[in-house]
C-alpha positions in Angstrom: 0.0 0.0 0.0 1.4 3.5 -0.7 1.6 6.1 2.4 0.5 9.6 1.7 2.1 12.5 2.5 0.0 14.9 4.6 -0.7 18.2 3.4 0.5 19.5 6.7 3.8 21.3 6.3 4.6 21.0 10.5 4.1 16.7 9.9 6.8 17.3 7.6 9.4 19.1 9.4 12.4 17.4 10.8 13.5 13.8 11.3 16.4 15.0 8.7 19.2 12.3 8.0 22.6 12.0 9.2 25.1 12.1 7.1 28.5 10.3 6.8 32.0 11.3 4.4 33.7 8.6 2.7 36.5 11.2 1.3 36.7 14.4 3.7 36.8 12.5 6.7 39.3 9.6 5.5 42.5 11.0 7.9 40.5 10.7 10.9 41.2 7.2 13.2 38.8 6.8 15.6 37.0 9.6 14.9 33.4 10.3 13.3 32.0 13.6 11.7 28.2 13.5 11.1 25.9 16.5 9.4 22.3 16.8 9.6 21.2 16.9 6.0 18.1 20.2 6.7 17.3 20.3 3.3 15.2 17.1 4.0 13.0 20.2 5.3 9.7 20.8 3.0 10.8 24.3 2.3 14.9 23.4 2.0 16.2 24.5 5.1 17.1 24.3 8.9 14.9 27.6 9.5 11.8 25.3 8.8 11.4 24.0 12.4 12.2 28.0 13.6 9.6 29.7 11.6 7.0 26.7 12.4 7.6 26.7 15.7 7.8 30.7 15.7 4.0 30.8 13.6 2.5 28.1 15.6 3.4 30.3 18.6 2.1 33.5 17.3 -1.6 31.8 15.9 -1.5 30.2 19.6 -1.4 33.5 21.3 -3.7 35.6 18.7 -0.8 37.4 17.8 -1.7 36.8 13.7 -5.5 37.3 14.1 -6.9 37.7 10.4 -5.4 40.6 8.2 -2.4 41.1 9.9 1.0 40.2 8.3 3.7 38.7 9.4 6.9 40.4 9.6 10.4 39.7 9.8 14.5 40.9 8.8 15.9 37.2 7.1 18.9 36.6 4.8 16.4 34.3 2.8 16.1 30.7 4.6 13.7 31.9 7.3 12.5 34.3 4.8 11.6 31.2 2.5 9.5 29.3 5.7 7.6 32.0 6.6 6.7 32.8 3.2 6.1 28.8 2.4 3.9 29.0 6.1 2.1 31.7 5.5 0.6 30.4 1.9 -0.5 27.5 3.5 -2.2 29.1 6.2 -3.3 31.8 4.5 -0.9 34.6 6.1 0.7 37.3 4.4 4.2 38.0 4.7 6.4 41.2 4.7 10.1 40.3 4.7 13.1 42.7 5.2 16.5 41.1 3.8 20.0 42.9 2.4 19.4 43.2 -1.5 22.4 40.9 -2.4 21.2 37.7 -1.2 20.9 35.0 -3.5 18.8 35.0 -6.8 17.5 31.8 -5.7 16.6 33.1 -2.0 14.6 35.8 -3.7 12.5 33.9 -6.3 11.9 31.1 -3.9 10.1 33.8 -1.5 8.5 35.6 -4.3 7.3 31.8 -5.9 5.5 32.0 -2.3 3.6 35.4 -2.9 5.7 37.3 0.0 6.1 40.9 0.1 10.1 41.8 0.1 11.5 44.9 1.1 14.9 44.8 0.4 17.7 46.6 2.2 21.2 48.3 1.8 23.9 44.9 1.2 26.4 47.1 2.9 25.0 46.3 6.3 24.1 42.9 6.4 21.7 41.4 8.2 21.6 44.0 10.4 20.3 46.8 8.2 17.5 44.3 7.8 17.2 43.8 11.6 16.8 47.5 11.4 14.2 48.2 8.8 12.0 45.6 10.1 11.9 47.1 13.3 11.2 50.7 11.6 8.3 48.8 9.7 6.7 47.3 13.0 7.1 50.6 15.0 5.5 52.7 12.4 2.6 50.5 11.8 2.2 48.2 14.8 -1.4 47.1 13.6 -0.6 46.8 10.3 2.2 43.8 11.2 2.8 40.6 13.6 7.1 41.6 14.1 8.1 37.8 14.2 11.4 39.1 15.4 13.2 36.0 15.4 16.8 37.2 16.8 14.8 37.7 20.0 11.8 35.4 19.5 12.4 32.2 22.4 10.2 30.0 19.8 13.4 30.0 17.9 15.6 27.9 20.1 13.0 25.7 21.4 11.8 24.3 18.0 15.7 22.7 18.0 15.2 22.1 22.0 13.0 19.3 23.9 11.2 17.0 20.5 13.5 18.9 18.4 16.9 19.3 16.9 18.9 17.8 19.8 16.6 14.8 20.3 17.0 13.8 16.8 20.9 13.7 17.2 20.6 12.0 20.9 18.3 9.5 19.0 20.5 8.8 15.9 23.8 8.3 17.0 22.2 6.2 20.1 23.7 8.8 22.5 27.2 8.6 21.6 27.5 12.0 20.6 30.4 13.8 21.6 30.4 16.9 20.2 28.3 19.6 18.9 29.3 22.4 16.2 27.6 24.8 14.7 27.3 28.6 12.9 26.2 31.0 14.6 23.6 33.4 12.8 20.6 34.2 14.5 21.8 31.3 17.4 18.9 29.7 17.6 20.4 26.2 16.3 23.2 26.6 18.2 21.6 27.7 21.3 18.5 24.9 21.5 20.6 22.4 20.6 23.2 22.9 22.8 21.0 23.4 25.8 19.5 20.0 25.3 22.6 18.3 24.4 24.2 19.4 28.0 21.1 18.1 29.9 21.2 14.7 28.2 24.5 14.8 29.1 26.8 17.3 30.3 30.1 16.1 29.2 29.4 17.0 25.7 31.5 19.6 24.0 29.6 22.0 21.8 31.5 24.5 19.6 30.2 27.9 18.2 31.1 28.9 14.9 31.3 32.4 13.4 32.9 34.2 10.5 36.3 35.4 11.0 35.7 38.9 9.9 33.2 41.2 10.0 33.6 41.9 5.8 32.6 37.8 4.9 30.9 35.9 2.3 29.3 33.3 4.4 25.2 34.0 4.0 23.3 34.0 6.9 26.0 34.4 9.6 27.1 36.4 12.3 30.4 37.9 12.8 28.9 38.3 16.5 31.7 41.3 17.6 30.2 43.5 15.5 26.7 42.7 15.1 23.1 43.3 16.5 23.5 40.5 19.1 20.6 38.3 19.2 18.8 38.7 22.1 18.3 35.3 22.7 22.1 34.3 22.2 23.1 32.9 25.0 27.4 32.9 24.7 28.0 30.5 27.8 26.6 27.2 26.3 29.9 27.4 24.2 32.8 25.6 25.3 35.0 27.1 22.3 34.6 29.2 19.6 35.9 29.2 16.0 36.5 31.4 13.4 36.1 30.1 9.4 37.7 32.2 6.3 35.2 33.1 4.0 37.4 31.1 1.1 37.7 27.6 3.3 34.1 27.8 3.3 33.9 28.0 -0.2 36.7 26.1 -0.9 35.0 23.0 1.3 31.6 24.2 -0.7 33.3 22.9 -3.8 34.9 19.6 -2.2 31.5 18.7 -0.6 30.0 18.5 -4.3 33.2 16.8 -5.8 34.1 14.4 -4.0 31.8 13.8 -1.9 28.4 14.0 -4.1 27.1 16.6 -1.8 25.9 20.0 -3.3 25.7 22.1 0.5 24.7 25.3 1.3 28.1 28.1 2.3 26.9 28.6 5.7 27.4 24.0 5.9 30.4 23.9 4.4 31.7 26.3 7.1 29.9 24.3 9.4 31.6 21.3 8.1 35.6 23.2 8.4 35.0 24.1 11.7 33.9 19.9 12.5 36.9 18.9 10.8 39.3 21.3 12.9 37.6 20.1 16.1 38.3 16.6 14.7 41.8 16.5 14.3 41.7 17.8 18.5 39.2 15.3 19.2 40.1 11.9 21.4 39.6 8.4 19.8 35.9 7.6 20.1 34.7 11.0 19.4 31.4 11.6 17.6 31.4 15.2 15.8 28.2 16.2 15.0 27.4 19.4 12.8 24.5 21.0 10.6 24.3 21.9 7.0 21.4 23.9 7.2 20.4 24.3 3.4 21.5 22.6 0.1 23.8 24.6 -2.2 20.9 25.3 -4.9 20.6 28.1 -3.6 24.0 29.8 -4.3 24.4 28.3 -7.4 24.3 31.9 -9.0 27.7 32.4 -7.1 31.0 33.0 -8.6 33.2 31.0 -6.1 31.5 27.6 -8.3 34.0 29.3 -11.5 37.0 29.2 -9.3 39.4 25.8 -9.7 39.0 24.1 -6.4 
């Protein structure tokens, strides 16, 4: 008999694979790196559980009665859930993002029917931050601000029946480590916090961009950015910089040689797992997060460089 898919987006979300590397992870003895593959996600990405989790809240609380849109700064992933949310539920959606994301990013949204109001590429995420919070204070019954740098529904959708559970579950609790970018924090943050109470000997590493001026979509360079409010810096047992180019450089060896066409913001995710790797002691079980696949940066000109 053949099983139906449900309609509902949420009875989708999560439950991603694990991944394995036959070629990028060959020098290690002892030693296993694991990514969750989020683009198992119905609308391609690891912001799926957030902007679920942060709609489900909202409709719970009457906080999207009817006619009010939702409204929230993105560098397109959560940008593409909300919009992807909202047309199921009948919700309309005003995003704010920098004007030189992706192509992709920005006819995924508009495939959707979301509003976007774009924003100076000069400052980043943040100028984005900063025009959806000029938006929702000029028109505050016009607009639901999702606001999901400070919104707690972030974290929690990777917290308790989320993110963390799925990696305690899949490696049978023998992870050892957790590592992860940092953008809005939410991964990093819910995840984290669960891991430790699970058990508290496990390691979990935040990555960021090592410069403010980087290539690496939908990431912090949290020294001199709007810090999220709910960021919470002490869950972090170390903290990592990635090079913009060894993120693209790993970008290109994910797709060929190992088969795997991952997102910038993954392939980072994936240097910093390898670093903590070579560090790690025998037994240890790495596990990271490539939060999107790499169709959406195909438009990028790091694919023309030689690898």
């Amino acid at each position: 008999m053949t099983t139906l898919l449900g309609a509902n987006l949420e009875q989708r979300i999560g439950n991603t694979p694990l991944l394995c590397f036959e070629q990028l992870a060959r020098g290690l003895v002892d030693v296993q790196v694991l990514a969750k593959a989020e683009w198992s996600n119905p609308g391609g990405s690891v912001k799926d559980r957030a902007a679920a989790n942060i709609v489900a809240e909202a409709l719970r609380k009457g906080k999207l009665r009817t006619g009010k849109r939702l409204l929230d700064s993105t560098s397109g992933n959560t940008g593409i859930a909300y919009a992807m949310l909202g047309a199921a539920h009948g919700i309309p959606v005003t995003l704010c993002m920098p004007s030189n994301v992706s192509i992709e990013r920005k006819r995924m949204v508009r495939a959707y029917g979301a509003e976007i109001v774009y924003t100076d590429p000069g400052e980043g995420s943040d100028g984005a931050i900063r025009k959806a919070r000029e938006l929702a204070s000029a028109e505050p019954e016009k607009y639901y601000y999702a606001d999901q740098y400070s919104n707690d529904a972030n974290w929690r959708a990777h917290y308790a029946d989320g993110t963390a559970d799925e990696i305690w579950n899949q490696t049978e609790g023998r992870v050892t480590h957790f590592v992860a970018m940092l953008g809005t924090s939410g991964t990093f943050v819910g995840t984290s916090r669960r891991l430790k109470e699970l058990n508290p000997e496990i390691r979990c590493i935040s990555l960021q961009p090592d410069s403010p001026f980087h290539g690496i979509e939908g990431t912090k360079h949290m020294e001199t950015s709007i810090i999220p409010r709910i960021y919470d810096a002490t869950l972090a047992d170390a903290e990592l910089g990635i090079a913009t180019e060894a993120a693209y450089e790993m970008t290109r060896r994910l797709a060929r040689e190992e088969g795997l066409l991952v997102g910038v913001s993954g392939a980072a995710a994936l240097v910093g797992a390898l670093q903590v790797a070579r560090d790690a002691p025998l037994g240890a079980v790495i596990v990271t997060i490539f939060p999107d696949s790499g169709d959406k940066y195909l438009s990028e000109h790091f694919w023309e460089e030689t690898a």
